[in-house]
N, C-alpha and C positions, 0 to 999 in steps of 0.2 A: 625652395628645396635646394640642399647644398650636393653638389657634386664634388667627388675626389680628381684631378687633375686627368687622371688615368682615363677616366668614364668620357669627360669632357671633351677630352680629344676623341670619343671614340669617333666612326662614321655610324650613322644611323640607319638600320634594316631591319624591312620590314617585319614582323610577326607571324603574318600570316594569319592562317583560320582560328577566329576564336568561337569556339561553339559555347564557352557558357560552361556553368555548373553544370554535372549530370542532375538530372529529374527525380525529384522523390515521390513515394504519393502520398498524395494527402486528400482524404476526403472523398475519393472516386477520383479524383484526378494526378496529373505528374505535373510538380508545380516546378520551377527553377529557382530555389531560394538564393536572394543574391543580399536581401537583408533579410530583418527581425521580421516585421510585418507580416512579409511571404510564410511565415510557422505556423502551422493549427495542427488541431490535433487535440486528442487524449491519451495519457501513456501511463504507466508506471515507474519508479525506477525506488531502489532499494540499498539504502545505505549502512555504517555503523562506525562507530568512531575508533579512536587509536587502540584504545583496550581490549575494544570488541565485548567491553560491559555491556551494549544494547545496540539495536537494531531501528531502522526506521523504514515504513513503507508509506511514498508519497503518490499520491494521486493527482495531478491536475489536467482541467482541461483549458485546452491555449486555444484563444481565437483572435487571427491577425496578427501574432507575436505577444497577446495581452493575458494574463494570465487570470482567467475568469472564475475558476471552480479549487479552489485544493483542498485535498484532504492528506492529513498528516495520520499516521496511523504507530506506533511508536511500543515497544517492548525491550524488556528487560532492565530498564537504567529510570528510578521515581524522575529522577531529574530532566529527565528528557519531554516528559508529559507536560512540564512548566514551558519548557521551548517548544514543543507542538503548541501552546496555547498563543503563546508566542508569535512564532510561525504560519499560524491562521489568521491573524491580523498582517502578518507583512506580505504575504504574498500575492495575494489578489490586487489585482489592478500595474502589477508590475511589467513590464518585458522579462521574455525570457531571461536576457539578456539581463538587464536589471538583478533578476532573482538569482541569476549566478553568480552576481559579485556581491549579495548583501550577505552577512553574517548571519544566519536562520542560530543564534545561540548554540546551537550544539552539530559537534562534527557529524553524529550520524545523518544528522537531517542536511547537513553541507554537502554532504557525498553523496544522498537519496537524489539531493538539488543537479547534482554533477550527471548523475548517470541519466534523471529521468532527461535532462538537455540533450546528450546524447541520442539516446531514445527517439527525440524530437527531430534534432535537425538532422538526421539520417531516414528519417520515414519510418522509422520501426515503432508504430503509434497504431494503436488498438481501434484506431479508426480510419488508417490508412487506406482503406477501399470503399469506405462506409461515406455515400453519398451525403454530402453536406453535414457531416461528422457527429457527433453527438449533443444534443443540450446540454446545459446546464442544470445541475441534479444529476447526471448522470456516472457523475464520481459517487457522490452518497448514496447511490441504490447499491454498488456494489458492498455497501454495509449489510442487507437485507431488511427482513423484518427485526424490530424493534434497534433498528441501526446500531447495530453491537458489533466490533470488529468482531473475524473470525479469527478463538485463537488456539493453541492447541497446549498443554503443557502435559507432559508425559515424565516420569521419574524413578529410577531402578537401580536396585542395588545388587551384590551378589549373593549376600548375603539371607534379603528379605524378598529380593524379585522386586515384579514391577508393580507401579502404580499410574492410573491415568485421573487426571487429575482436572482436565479440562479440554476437549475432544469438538468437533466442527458442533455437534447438536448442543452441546453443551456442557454448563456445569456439573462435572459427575459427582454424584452423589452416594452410590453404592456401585462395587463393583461385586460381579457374580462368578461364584467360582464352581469347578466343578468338583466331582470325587478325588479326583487327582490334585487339586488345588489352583487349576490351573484356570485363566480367564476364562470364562464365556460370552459374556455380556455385560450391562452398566447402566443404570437409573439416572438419567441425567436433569436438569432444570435448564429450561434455556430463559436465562437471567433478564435478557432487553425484553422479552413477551410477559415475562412475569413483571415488571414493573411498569411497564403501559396497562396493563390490567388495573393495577393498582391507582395509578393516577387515572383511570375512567371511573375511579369509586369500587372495585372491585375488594371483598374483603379479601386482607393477605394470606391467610390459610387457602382460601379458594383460587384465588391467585396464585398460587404454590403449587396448589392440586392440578387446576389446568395446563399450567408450564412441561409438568412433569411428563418425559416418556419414557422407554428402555429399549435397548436396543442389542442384537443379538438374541443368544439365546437362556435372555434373565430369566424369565419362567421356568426353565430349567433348574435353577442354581440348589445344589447341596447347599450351599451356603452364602451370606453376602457381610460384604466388609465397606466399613466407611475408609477409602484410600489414604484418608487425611492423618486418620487416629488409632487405626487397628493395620 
């Protein structure tokens, strides 16, 4: 190591107390992260690139600084869904550390990568208190049933009003209006339970039918409009 002249001459005194990184928790415990290894956890973190054409939500969970479980979960931008597929091959098995300096192809998913670090090595981790922190699997349960992200698309003009188009239960498929024209409720399909029917040999009409609920106050409805086309 090279020293400047200034330094060289200096006289040397002491430091004094070094107490170390402050504590984060991790797991039921306050760990002192001083490397990579010391990091576990499960977190979130949520990105999106320069345009803000799309969106990315990552899930991993990290054990011993190794990054074991990730789910990429991705909106708005086709192209982005190529680099989540992407993305799911590079990321496991990496360090944290590692995963912050690789190229995940797309900025939203580099910035998802950025925050959920953050996330990590400050203790602000979804399993921060949670005794010996979570398995593995337990990024993709937060899919649900029929592992289908949860996603919402909703659309309105001033013209014509609004339309909902894709809501937490599902696919909407009628919306129900009242005398007034105004929403009440909504026939929905939830799209992952109707196609695990179907691959258990279920036929797809009946598989259609079982998917199908409504919510609010459709039985009511003066009238119902397909959102898509009317």
């Amino acid at each position: 190591m090279e020293f400047t002249a200034e330094v060289a001459n200096m006289m040397c005194v002491a430091q004094g107390p070094n107490n170390g990184p402050a504590p984060i928790p991790q797991k039921g415990k306050w760990v002192q992260s001083r490397q990579v290894t010391d990091i576990s956890g499960l977190s979130h973190g949520v990105g999106w690139c320069a345009p803000q054409q799309g969106a990315c939500k990552l899930t991993l969970n990290v054990k011993d600084g190794i990054i074991e479980e990730a789910l990429i979960e991705t909106l708005g931008c086709t192209g982005m869904t190529h680099s989540a597929a992407m993305a799911s091959e590079i990321l496991p098995g990496k360090t944290i550390l590692e995963a912050m300096n690789t190229d995940l192809v797309c900025d939203a998913i580099n910035t998802a990568m950025r925050e959920i670090f953050l996330q990590l090595i400050y203790g602000r981790t979804q399993t921060a208190f949670s005794e010996g922190g979570l398995g593995i699997g337990a990024g993709l349960e937060d899919l649900g049933k029929g592992l289908r992200s949860v996603t919402g698309t909703t659309y309105g003009t001033t013209a014509k009003g609004p339309r909902y188009l894709e809501v937490a239960e599902g696919y909407v498929t009628e919306l129900a209006l009242d005398d007034g024209d105004e929403i009440i409720g909504y026939k929905f399909v939830k799209l992952g339970i109707m196609m695990e029917l179907i691959e258990k040999g279920t036929d797809a009409n009946e598989a259609l039918a079982q998917s199908t609920g409504t919510y609010g106050r459709f039985d009511e409805a003066v009238k119902t409009i397909n959102p898509r086309h009317k």
